[in-house]
MARKE-911327 format. One record per residue: residue in one letter; x, z negated, y negated of N, C-alpha, C in turn. Coordinates in steps of 0.02 Angstrom, whole numbers, plus 50000, padded with zeros to 5 digits. Layout:
BEGIN
AXZYXZYXZY
...
This chain:
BEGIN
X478724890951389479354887251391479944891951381
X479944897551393480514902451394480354907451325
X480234904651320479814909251221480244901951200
X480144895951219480584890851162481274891651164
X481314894051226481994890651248482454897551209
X482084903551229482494911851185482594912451126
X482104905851083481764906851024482744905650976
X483064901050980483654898050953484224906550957
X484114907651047484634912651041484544920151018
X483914920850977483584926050967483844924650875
X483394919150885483694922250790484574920050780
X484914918250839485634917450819485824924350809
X485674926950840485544937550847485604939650809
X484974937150760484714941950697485144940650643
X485514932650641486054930550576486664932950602
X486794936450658487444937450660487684942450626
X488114944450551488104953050531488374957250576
X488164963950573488534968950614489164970050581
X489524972450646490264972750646490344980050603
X490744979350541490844985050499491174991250543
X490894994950522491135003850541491655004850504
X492215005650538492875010150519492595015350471
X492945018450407492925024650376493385029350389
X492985033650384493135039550417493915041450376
X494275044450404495165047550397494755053050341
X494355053550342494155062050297493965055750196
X493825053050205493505048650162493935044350122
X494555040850164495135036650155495485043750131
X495655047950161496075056250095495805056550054
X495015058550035494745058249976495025052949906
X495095046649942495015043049892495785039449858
X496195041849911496705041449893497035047749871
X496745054149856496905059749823496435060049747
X496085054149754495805054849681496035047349632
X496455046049673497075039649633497365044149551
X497215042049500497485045249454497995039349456
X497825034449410498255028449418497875021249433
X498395016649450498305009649479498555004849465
X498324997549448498694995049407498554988349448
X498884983749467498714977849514499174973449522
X499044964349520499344961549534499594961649594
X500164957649618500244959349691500784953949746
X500594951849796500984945849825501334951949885
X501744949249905502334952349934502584947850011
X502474948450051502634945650124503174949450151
X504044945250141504634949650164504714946650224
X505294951050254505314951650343505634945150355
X505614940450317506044935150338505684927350329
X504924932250303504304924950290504414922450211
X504874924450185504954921750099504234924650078
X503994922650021503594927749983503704928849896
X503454934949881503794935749800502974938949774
X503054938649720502384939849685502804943349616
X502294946649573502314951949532501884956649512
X501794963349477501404967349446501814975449497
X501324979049498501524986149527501044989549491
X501334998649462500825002649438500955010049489
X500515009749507500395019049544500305021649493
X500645030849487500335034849458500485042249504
X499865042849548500145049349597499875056049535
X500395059449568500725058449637501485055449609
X502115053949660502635053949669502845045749628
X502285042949604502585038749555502155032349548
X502855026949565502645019949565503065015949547
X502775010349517503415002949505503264998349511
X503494991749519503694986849560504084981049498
X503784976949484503944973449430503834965949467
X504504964549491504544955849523504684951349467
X504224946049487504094937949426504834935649448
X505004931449394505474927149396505354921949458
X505934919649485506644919349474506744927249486
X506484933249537506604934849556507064943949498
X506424945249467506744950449441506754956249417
X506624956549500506924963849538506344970249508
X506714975249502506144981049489506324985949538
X505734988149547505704993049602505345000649567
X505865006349564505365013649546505525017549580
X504965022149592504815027449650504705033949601
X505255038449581505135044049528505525049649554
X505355055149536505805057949547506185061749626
X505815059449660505855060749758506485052549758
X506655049449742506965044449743506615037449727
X506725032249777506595023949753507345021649740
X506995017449678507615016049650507665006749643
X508125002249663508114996449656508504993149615
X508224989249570508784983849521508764979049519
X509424976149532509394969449564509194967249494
X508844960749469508694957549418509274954649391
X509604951849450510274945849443510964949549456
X510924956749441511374959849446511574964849383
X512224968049358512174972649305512524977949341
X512254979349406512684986649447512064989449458
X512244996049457511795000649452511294999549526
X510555004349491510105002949536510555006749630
X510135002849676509955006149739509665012049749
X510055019049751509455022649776509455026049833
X508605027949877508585030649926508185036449898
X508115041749950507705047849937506885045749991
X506505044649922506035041749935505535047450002
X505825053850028505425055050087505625052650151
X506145047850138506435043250186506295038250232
X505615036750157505315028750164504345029950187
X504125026850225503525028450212503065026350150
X503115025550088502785026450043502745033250031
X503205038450048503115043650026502235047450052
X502115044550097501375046050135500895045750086
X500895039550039500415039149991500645040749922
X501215044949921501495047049838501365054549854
X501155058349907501295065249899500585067649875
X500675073749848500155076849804499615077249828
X499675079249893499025080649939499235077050005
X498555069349999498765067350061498245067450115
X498445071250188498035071750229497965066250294
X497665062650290497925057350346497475060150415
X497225067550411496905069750483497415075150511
X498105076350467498665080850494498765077550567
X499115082350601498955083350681499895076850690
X499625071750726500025066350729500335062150666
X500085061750612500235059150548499815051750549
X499365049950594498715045050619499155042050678
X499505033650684499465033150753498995028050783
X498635024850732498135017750725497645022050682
X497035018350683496595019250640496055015650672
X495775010050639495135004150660494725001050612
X494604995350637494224990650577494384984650595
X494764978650563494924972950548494744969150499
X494374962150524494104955950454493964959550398
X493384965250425492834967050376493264973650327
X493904977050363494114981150319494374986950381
X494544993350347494775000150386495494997750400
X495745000450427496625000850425496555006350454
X497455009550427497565017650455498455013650442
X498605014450521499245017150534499645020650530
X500095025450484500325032750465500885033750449
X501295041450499502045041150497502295047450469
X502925048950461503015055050453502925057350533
X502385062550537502525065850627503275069550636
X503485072850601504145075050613504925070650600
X504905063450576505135059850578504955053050581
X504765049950648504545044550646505115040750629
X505745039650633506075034850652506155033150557
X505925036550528505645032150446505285024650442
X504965025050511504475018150496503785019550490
X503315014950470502755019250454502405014850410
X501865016050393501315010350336500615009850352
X500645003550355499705002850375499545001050315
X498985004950310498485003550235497814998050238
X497554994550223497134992050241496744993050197
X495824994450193495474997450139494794995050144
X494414989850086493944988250083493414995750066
X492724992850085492054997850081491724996050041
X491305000550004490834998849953490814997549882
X491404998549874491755005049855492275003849884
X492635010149903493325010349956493805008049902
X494235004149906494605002549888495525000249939
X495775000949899496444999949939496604993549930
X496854987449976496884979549966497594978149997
X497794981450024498534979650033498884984350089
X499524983950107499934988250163500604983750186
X500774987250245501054985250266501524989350297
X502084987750274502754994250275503194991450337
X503274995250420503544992950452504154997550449
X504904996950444505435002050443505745002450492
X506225007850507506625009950563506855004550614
X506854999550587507174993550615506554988850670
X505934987750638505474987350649505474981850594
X505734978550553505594973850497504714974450459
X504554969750464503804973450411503804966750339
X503624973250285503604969950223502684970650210
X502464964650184501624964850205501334965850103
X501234968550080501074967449994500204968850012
X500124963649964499254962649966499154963149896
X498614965649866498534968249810497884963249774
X497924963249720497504958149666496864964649668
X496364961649606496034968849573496574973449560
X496074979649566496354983249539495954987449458
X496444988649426496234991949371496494999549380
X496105006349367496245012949363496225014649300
X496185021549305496205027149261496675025349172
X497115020849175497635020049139498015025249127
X498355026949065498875031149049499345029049055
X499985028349047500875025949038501245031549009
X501755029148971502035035248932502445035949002
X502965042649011503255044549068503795041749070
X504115038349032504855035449033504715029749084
X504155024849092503845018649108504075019449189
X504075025849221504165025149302504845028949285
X505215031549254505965034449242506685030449264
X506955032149315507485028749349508115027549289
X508065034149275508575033449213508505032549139
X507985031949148507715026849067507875018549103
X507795018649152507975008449179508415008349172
X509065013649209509685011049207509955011449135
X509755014249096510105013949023509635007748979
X509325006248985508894998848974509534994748996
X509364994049079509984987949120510554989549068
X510884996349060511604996449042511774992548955
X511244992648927511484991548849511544983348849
């Protein structure tokens, strides 16, 4: 009778999958130091619940863009130690900050170590994926970025940029396509603004 009765909660056991293993901080550097380039659709979650959708291309190091769908616009480039913003619906020159300001700079620098001594303040496993929490250690009050990263092949699926303020902007990423070329003007702040200007 106790062989029938175990029998239900025994194989509920065996169908349950095991809970995925976090990847290792040594593994998540690897694979984001062997980013040549990245090419991905991408939905956008702003601090105010709107959402915007669009195209973004990585090319590390130091270099990314940000191409928002209509109505919206907006382009976003990261070149140069500077992010640069243009309003779509505007003809005044881009926004710029000095991109070691912002935490993207974590994932644009040449060599990124995410086991540097306080650069880690999270690191787990969530709905079947890694996340790594990561700040500047010598300037937190930048904000910081959680990465979130599928296994099997590691892949990067989206982040989440919380800033000084504590605002968080959430971008979730489509496929991705690699190892693309771009001529160098394509992430160039001042190849946009003379585009915008004519």
């Amino acid at each position: 009778m106790k062989r029938i009765l175990l029998a239900p909660v025994l194989l509920a056991l065996m169908v349950v999958p095991a809970l995925a293993e976090k990847l290792p901080l040594s593994a998540l550097s690897s694979y984001i130091n062997g980013l040549g380039s990245v090419e991905a659709p991408f939905t956008q979650i702003n601090p105010d619940g709107t959402t915007s959708s669009g195209k973004l291309w990585l090319k590390r190091p130091h270099r990314m863009r940000f191409e928002y769908a209509p109505p919206d616009k907006t382009l976003v480039l990261a070149a140069a130690g500077s992010v640069a913003i243009f309003d779509g619906k505007s003809n005044s020159s881009a926004e710029q900050y000095p991109i070691s300001k912002t935490p993207l700079s974590l994932i644009l620098t040449p060599k990124v170590d995410l086991s540097r001594q306080k650069m880690v303040v999270d690191h787990g496993e969530a709905e079947g994926m890694t996340y790594v929490t990561a700040q500047d250690p010598k300037n937190p009050e930048y904000g910081q970025i959680t990465l979130f990263f599928s296994s099997d092949p590691i892949a990067l699926r989206q982040w989440i940029v919380t800033d000084g303020t504590g605002a968080q902007t959430t971008v979730k990423l489509g496929p991705l396509e690699t190892g693309k070329t771009y001529p160098m003007n394509f992430f160039s702040i001042e190849a946009a603004q003379k585009k915008k200007n004519r």
